[in-house]
VOMI-747310 format. One line per field, with one value per residue (C-alpha): residue number from 1; residue in one letter; x, y, z. Coordinates in Angstrom, 1 decimal. Example, Ala and Ser with C-alpha at 12.3 -4.5 7.8 and 13.67 -1.06 7.14 Angstrom:
# residues 2
n = [1, 2]
res = [A, S]
xx = [12.3, 13.7]
yy = [-4.5, -1.1]
zz = [7.8, 7.1]
# end
This chain:
# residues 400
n = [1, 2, 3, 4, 5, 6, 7, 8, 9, 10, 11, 12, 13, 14, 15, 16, 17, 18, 19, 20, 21, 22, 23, 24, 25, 26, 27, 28, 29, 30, 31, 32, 33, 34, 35, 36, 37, 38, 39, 40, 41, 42, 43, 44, 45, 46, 47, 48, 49, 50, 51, 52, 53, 54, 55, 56, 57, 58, 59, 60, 61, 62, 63, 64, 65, 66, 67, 68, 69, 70, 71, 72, 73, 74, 75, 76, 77, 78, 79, 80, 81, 82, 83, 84, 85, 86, 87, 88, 89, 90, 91, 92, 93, 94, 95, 96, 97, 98, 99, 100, 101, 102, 103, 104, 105, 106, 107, 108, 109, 110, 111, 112, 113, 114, 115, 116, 117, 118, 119, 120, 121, 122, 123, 124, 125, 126, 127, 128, 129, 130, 131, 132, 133, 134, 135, 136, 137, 138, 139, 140, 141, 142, 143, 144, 145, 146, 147, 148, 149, 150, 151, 152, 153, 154, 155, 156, 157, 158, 159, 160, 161, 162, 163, 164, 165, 166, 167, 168, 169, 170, 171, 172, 173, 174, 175, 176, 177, 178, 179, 180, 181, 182, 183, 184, 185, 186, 187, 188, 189, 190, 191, 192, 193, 194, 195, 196, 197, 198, 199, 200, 201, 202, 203, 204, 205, 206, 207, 208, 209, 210, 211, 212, 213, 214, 215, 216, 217, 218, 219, 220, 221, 222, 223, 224, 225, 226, 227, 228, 229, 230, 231, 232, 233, 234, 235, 236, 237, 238, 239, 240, 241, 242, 243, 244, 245, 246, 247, 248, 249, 250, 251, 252, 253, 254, 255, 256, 257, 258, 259, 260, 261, 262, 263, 264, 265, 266, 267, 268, 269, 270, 271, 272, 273, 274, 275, 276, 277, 278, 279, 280, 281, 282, 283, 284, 285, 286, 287, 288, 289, 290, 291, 292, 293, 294, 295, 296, 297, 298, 299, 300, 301, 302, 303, 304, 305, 306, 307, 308, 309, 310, 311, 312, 313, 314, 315, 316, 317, 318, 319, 320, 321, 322, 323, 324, 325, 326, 327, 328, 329, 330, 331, 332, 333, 334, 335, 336, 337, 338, 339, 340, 341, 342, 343, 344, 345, 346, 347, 348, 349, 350, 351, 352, 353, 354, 355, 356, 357, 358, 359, 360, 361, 362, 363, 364, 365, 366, 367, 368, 369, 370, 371, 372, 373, 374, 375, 376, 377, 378, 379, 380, 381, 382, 383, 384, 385, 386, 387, 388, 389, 390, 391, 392, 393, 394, 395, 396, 397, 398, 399, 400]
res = [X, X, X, X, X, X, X, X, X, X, X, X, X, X, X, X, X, X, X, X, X, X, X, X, X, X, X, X, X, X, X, X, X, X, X, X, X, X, X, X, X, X, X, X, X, X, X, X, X, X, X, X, X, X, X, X, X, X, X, X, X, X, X, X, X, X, X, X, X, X, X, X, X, X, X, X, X, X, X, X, X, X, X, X, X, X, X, X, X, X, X, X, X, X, X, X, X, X, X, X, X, X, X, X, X, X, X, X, X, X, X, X, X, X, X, X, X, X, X, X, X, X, X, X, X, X, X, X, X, X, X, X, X, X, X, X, X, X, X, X, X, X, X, X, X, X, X, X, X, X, X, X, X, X, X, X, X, X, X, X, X, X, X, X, X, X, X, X, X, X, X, X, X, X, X, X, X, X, X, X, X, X, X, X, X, X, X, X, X, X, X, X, X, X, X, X, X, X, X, X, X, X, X, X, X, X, X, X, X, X, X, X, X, X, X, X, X, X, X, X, X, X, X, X, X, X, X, X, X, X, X, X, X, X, X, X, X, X, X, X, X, X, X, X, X, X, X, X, X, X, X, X, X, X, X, X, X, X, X, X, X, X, X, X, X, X, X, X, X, X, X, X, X, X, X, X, X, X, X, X, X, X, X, X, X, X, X, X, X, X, X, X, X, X, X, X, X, X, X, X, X, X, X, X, X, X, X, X, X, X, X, X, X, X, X, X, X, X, X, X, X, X, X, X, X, X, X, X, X, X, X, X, X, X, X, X, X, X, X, X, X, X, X, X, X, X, X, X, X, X, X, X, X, X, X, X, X, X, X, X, X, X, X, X, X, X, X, X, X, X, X, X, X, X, X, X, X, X, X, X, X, X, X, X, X, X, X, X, X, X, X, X, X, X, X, X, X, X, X, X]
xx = [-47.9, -46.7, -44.5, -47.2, -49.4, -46.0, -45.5, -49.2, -49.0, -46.0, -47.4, -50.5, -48.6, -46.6, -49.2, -51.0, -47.6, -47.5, -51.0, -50.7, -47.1, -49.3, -51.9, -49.5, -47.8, -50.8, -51.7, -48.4, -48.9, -52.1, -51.0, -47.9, -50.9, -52.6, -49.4, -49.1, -52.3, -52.4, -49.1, -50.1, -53.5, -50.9, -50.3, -46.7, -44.5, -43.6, -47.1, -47.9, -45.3, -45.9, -49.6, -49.0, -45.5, -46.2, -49.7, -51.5, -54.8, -57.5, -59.6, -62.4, -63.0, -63.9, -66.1, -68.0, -68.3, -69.7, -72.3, -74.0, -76.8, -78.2, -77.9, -79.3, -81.8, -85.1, -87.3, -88.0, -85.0, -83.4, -86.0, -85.8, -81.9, -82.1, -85.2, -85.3, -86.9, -83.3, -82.2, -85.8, -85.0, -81.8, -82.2, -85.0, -82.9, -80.1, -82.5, -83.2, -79.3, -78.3, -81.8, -79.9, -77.6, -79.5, -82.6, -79.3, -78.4, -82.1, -82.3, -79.4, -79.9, -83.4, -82.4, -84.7, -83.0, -85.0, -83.3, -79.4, -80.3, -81.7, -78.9, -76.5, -78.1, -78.0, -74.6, -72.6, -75.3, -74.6, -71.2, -70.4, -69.4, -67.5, -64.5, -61.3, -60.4, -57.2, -58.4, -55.9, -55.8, -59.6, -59.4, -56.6, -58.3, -61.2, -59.5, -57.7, -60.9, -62.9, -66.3, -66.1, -61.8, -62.3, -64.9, -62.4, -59.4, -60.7, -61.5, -57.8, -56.8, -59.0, -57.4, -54.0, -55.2, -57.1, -53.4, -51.4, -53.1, -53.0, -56.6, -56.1, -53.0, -52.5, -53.5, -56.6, -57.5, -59.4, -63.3, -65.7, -64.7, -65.3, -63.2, -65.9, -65.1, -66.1, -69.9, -71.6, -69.2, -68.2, -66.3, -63.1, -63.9, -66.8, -64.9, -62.7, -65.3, -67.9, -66.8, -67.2, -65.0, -68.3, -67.0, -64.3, -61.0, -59.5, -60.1, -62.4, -63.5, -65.7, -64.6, -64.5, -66.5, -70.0, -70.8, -68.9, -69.9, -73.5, -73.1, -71.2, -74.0, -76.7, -73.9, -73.8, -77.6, -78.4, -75.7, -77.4, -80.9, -82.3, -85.8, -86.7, -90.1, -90.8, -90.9, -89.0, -92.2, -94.9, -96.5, -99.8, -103.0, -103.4, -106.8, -108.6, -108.1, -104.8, -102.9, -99.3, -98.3, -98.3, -95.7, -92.5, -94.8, -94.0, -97.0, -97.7, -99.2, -102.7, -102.6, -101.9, -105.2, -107.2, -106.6, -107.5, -103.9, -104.6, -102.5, -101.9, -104.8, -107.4, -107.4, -106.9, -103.1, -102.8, -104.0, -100.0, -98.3, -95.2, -93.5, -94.1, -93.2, -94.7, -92.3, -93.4, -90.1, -91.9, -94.2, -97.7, -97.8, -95.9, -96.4, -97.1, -94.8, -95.0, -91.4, -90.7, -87.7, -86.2, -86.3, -83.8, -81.3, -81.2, -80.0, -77.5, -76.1, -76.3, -77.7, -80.2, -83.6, -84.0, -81.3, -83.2, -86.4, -84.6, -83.4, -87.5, -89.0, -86.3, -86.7, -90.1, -90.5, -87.9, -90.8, -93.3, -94.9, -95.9, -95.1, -95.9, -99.6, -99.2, -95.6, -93.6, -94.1, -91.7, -89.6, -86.1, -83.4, -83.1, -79.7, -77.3, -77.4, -80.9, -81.0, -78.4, -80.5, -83.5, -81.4, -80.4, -83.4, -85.0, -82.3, -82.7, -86.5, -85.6, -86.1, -83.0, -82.2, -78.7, -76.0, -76.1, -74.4, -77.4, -78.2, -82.7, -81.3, -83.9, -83.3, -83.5, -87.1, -88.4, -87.7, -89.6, -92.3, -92.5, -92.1, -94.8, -97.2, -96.8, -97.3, -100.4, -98.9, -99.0, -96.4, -95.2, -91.2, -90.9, -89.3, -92.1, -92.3, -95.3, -93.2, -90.0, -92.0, -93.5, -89.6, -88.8, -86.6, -85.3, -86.5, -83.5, -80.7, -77.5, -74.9, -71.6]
yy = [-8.5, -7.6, -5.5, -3.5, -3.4, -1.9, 0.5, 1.4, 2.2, 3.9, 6.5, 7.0, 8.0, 10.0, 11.9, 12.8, 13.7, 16.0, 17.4, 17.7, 19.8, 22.1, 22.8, 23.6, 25.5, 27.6, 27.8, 29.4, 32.3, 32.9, 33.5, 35.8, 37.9, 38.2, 38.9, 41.7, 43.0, 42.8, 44.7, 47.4, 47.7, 49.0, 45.2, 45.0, 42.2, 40.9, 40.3, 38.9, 36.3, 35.2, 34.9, 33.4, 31.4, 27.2, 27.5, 24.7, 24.0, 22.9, 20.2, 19.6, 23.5, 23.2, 20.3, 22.1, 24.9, 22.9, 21.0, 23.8, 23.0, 26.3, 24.8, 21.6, 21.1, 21.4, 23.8, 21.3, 19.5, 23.0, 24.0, 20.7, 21.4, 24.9, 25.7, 22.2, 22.2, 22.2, 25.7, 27.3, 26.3, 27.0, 30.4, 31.3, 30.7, 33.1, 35.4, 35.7, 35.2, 38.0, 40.4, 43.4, 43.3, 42.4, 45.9, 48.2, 47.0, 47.1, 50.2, 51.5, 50.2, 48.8, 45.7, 43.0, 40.9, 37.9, 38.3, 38.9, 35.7, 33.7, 35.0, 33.7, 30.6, 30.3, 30.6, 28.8, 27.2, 30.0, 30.0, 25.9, 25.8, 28.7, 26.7, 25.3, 25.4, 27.7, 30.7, 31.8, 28.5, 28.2, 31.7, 31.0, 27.7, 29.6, 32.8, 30.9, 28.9, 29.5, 30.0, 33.0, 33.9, 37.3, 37.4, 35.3, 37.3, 40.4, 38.8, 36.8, 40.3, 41.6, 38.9, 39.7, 43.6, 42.3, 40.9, 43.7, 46.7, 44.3, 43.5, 39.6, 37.8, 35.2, 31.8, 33.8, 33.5, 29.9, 29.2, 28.5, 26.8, 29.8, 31.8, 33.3, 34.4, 34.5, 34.3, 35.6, 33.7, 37.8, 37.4, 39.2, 42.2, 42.4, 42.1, 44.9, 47.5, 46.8, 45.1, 47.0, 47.3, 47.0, 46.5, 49.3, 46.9, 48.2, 45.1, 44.0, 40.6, 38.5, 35.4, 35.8, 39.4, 38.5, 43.0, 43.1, 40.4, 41.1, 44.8, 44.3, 42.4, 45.1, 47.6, 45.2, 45.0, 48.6, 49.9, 47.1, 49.3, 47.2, 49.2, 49.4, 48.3, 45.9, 42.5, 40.1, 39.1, 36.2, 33.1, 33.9, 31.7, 32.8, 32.8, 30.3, 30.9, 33.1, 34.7, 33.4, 35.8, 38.1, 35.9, 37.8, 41.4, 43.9, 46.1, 46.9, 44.6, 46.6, 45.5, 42.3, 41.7, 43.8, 40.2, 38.1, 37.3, 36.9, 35.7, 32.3, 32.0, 33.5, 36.9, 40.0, 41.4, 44.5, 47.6, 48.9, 50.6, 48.8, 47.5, 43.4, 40.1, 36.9, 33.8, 30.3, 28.3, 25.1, 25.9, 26.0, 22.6, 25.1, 27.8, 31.3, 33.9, 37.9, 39.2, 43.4, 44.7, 43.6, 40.3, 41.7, 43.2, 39.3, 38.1, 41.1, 38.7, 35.8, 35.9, 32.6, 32.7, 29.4, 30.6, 34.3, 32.7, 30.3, 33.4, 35.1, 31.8, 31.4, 34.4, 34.0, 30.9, 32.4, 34.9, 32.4, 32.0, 28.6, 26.5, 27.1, 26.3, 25.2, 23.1, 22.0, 18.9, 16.0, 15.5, 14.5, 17.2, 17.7, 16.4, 19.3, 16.9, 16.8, 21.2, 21.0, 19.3, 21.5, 24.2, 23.4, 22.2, 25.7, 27.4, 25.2, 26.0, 30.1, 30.5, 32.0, 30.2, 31.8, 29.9, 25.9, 25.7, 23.3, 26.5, 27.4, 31.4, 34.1, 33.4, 30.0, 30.6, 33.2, 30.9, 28.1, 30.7, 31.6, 28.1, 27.2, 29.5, 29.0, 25.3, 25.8, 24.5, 26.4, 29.2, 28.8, 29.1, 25.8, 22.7, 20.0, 16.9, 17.7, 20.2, 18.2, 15.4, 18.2, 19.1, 16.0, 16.3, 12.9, 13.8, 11.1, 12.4, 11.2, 13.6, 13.1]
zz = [-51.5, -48.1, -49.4, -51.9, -49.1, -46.4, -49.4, -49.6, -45.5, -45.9, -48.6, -46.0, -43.5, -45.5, -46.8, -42.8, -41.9, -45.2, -44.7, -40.8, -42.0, -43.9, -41.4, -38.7, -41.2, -41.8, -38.8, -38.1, -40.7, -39.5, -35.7, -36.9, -38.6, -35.3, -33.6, -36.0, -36.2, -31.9, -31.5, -34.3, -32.0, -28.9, -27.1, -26.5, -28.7, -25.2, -24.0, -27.6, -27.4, -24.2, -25.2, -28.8, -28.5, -28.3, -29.3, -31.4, -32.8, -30.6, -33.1, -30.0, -30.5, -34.1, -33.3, -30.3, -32.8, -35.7, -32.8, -31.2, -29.2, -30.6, -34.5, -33.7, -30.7, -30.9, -28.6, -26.5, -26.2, -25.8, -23.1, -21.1, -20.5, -19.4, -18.0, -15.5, -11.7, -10.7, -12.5, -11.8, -7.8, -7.4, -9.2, -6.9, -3.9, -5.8, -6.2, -2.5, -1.3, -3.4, -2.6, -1.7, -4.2, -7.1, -5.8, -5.8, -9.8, -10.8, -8.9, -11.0, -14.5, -14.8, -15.3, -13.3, -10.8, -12.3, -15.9, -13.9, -12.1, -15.3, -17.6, -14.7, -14.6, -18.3, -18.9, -16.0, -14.1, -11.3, -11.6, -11.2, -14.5, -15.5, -17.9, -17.8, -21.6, -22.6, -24.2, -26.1, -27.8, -28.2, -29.8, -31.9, -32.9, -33.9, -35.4, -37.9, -39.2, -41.9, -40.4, -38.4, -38.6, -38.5, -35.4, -33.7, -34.4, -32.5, -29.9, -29.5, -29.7, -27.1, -24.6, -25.4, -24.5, -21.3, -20.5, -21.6, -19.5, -16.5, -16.3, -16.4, -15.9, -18.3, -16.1, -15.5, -19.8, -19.3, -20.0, -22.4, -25.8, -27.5, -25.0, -22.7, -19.2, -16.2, -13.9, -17.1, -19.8, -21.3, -24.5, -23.8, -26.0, -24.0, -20.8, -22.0, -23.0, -20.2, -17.2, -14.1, -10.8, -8.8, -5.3, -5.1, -5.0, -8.1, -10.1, -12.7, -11.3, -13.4, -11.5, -7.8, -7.2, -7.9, -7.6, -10.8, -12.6, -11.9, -12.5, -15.5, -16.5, -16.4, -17.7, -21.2, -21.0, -20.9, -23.1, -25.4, -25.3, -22.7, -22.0, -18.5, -17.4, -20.1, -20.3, -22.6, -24.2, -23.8, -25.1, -26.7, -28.0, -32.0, -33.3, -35.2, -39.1, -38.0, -41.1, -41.0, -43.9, -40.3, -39.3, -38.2, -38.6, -36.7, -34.9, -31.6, -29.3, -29.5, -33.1, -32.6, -30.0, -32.7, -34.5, -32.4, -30.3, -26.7, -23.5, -23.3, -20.9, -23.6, -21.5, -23.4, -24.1, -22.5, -24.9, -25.5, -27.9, -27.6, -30.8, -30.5, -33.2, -33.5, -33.2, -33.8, -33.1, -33.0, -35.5, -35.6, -33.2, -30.9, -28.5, -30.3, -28.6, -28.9, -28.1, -27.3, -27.7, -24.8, -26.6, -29.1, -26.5, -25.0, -28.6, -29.1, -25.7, -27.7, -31.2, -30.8, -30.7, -28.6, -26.0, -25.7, -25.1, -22.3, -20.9, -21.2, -19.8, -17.0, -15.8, -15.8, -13.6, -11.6, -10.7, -10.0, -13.6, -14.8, -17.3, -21.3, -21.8, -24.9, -24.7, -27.7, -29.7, -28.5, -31.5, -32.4, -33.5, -37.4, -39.1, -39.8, -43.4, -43.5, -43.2, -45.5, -48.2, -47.3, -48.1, -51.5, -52.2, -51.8, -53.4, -56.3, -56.6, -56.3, -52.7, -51.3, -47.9, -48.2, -47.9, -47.0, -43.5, -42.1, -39.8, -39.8, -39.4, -40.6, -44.1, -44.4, -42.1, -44.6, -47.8, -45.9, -45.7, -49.1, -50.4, -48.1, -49.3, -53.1, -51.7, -50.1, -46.9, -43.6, -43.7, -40.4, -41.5, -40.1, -41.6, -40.2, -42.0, -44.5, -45.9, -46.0, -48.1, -49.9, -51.2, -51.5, -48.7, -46.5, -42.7, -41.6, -43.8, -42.1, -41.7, -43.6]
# end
């Protein structure tokens, strides 16, 4: 019996060593691609090598990447960790330390100093928390995963080019778990196309020169179509006996107070033609929101609707607004298994929530709409329970 049970081990192990064999093996082909692809792009085969040689798969990457906070929070979970008294104070006093700098960037590129400062705060806490993780191996991790390779690959790329043309030396490449660098966390093909030598020293400083890392900022913004003199957007009151097939409409916002959508207080919207949405990422237990178009160029930064709200509301309070008037519902975060089973559970009634990654993205919201309608339910494109016992969907599905 020992002996089955020593022979039983010993065809375990043999079989982790096998399959950890073939992932490193794999992993191998996949970085001598990229070290092709980066030299045919102009990088030199030195450069690449000194980048690429002795690398190894990151596992805790693949797990931050499966786990983020923008997949599974709720608003008000999401909220609670980045607008806090603490970020809305410090950011104020930012906001007044850097005064002269911040007037001379709005000045030049109509960028707010209030949406600089939240975006700052946002992304490194105003600069306390900038990474230590290697970023070649975070991007390498990621570049040779299924989920998002070929993102990934071009931006391992773009580092090795950062290096290369002498813009970063290579004990400079650490940050996020992603790979982002620097005050405002700048992917490094963002740090190559838009970074700016602010302060005159010949260097593109993302680190130490807060002139080009807040400039650089307002550079990404504007060549992103940020419109100057508009706002982000704004929590509004809906009316009673609101139609939610408007829901995600398009119209101007002196469309939207023709039926009935005021300001949060109950005041009238201003009477403007600009181009405005209505968001209910709570649902209709939420707050309403109407978002511009400036809303859109703070989710071409990062393509979440919870963090480009944070960034709206942030930079709200950093100007002395208060808090939501209508605040979200207190309510645990959904299991990525429990969006999972939604999913396929619409997709096998012939509404198309696209493919089942346990990720509420715009399709998965529309199919909940439609669903919701043919259900007679509210068609608020949000997964509350009602509609999750109305699919026959477990609200406490265990992930595994």
């Amino acid at each position: 019996m020992r002996r089955l049970c020593g022979q039983r081990l010993s065809v375990l192990i043999t079989a982790a060593l096998l399959s950890t064999q073939a992932v490193g093996a794999e992993f191998g082909r996949c970085l001598e691609t990229i070290r092709s692809d980066a030299i045919a792009s102009g990088v030199q085969s030195t450069t690449a090598d000194r980048l690429l040689t002795g690398v190894t798969p990151n596992p805790r990457v693949i797990e931050l990447d499966r786990r983020q906070p923008e997949f599974v929070s709720t608003l008000g979970g999401y909220l609670k960790n980045r607008v806090s008294a603490s970020r809305i104070r410090t950011g104020q006093k930012r906001l007044k330390t850097h005064q002269d700098l911040l007037a001379r960037i709005q000045r030049d590129y109509g960028v707010p100093a209030r949406y600089l400062v939240a975006f700052w705060g946002l992304e490194t806490n105003y600069g306390r928390f900038v990474g230590t993780m290697n970023t070649v191996q975070s991007l390498a991790t990621l570049a040779c995963d299924r989920r998002r390779g070929e993102f990934f690959r071009g931006e391992l790329i773009a580092a090795m080019q950062l290096v290369d043309q002498g813009t970063l030396e290579p004990d400079q490449l650490a940050g996020s778990w992603a790979g982002a660098l620097g005050n405002f966390q700048f992917l490094p093909s963002v740090y190559r196309d838009h970074a700016v030598d602010a302060d005159g020293d010949g260097r593109r400083d993302l680190w130490q020169s807060l002139p080009d890392a807040m400039e650089s900022a307002a550079a990404f913004l504007r060549e992103r179509g940020w419109q100057p003199g508009e706002r982000w957007g704004r929590e509004v009151l809906l009316p009673d006996g609101f139609d939610f097939a408007r829901l995600e409409d398009q119209q101007s916002v002196a469309d939207w107070s023709d039926l009935g959508v005021t300001k949060a207080s109950g005041n009238p919207l201003p009477a403007v033609d600009i181009p405005a949405r209505l968001l209910l990422p709570a649902g209709v237990e939420g707050p309403a929101f109407l978002v511009y178009p400036n809303f859109d160029v703070i989710m071409r930064w990062n393509p979440s609707r919870l963090y480009a709200l944070s960034v709206g509301l942030l930079a709200d309070r950093l100007a002395g607004a208060g808090a939501l008037r209508n605040p979200p519902p207190a309510e645990p975060a959904m299991p990525i298994a429990t969006v999972r089973a939604l999913q396929r559970r619409l997709n096998a009634l012939g509404h198309d929530a696209g493919p089942v990654d346990g990720r509420v993205g715009p399709q998965t919201r529309a199919a909940l709409r439609t669903y919701q309608k043919a259900a007679g339910l509210i068609a608020d494109g949000y997964p509350d329970t009602e509609t999750l016992r109305a699919l026959g969907v477990r609200a406490n599905t265990i992930d595994g």
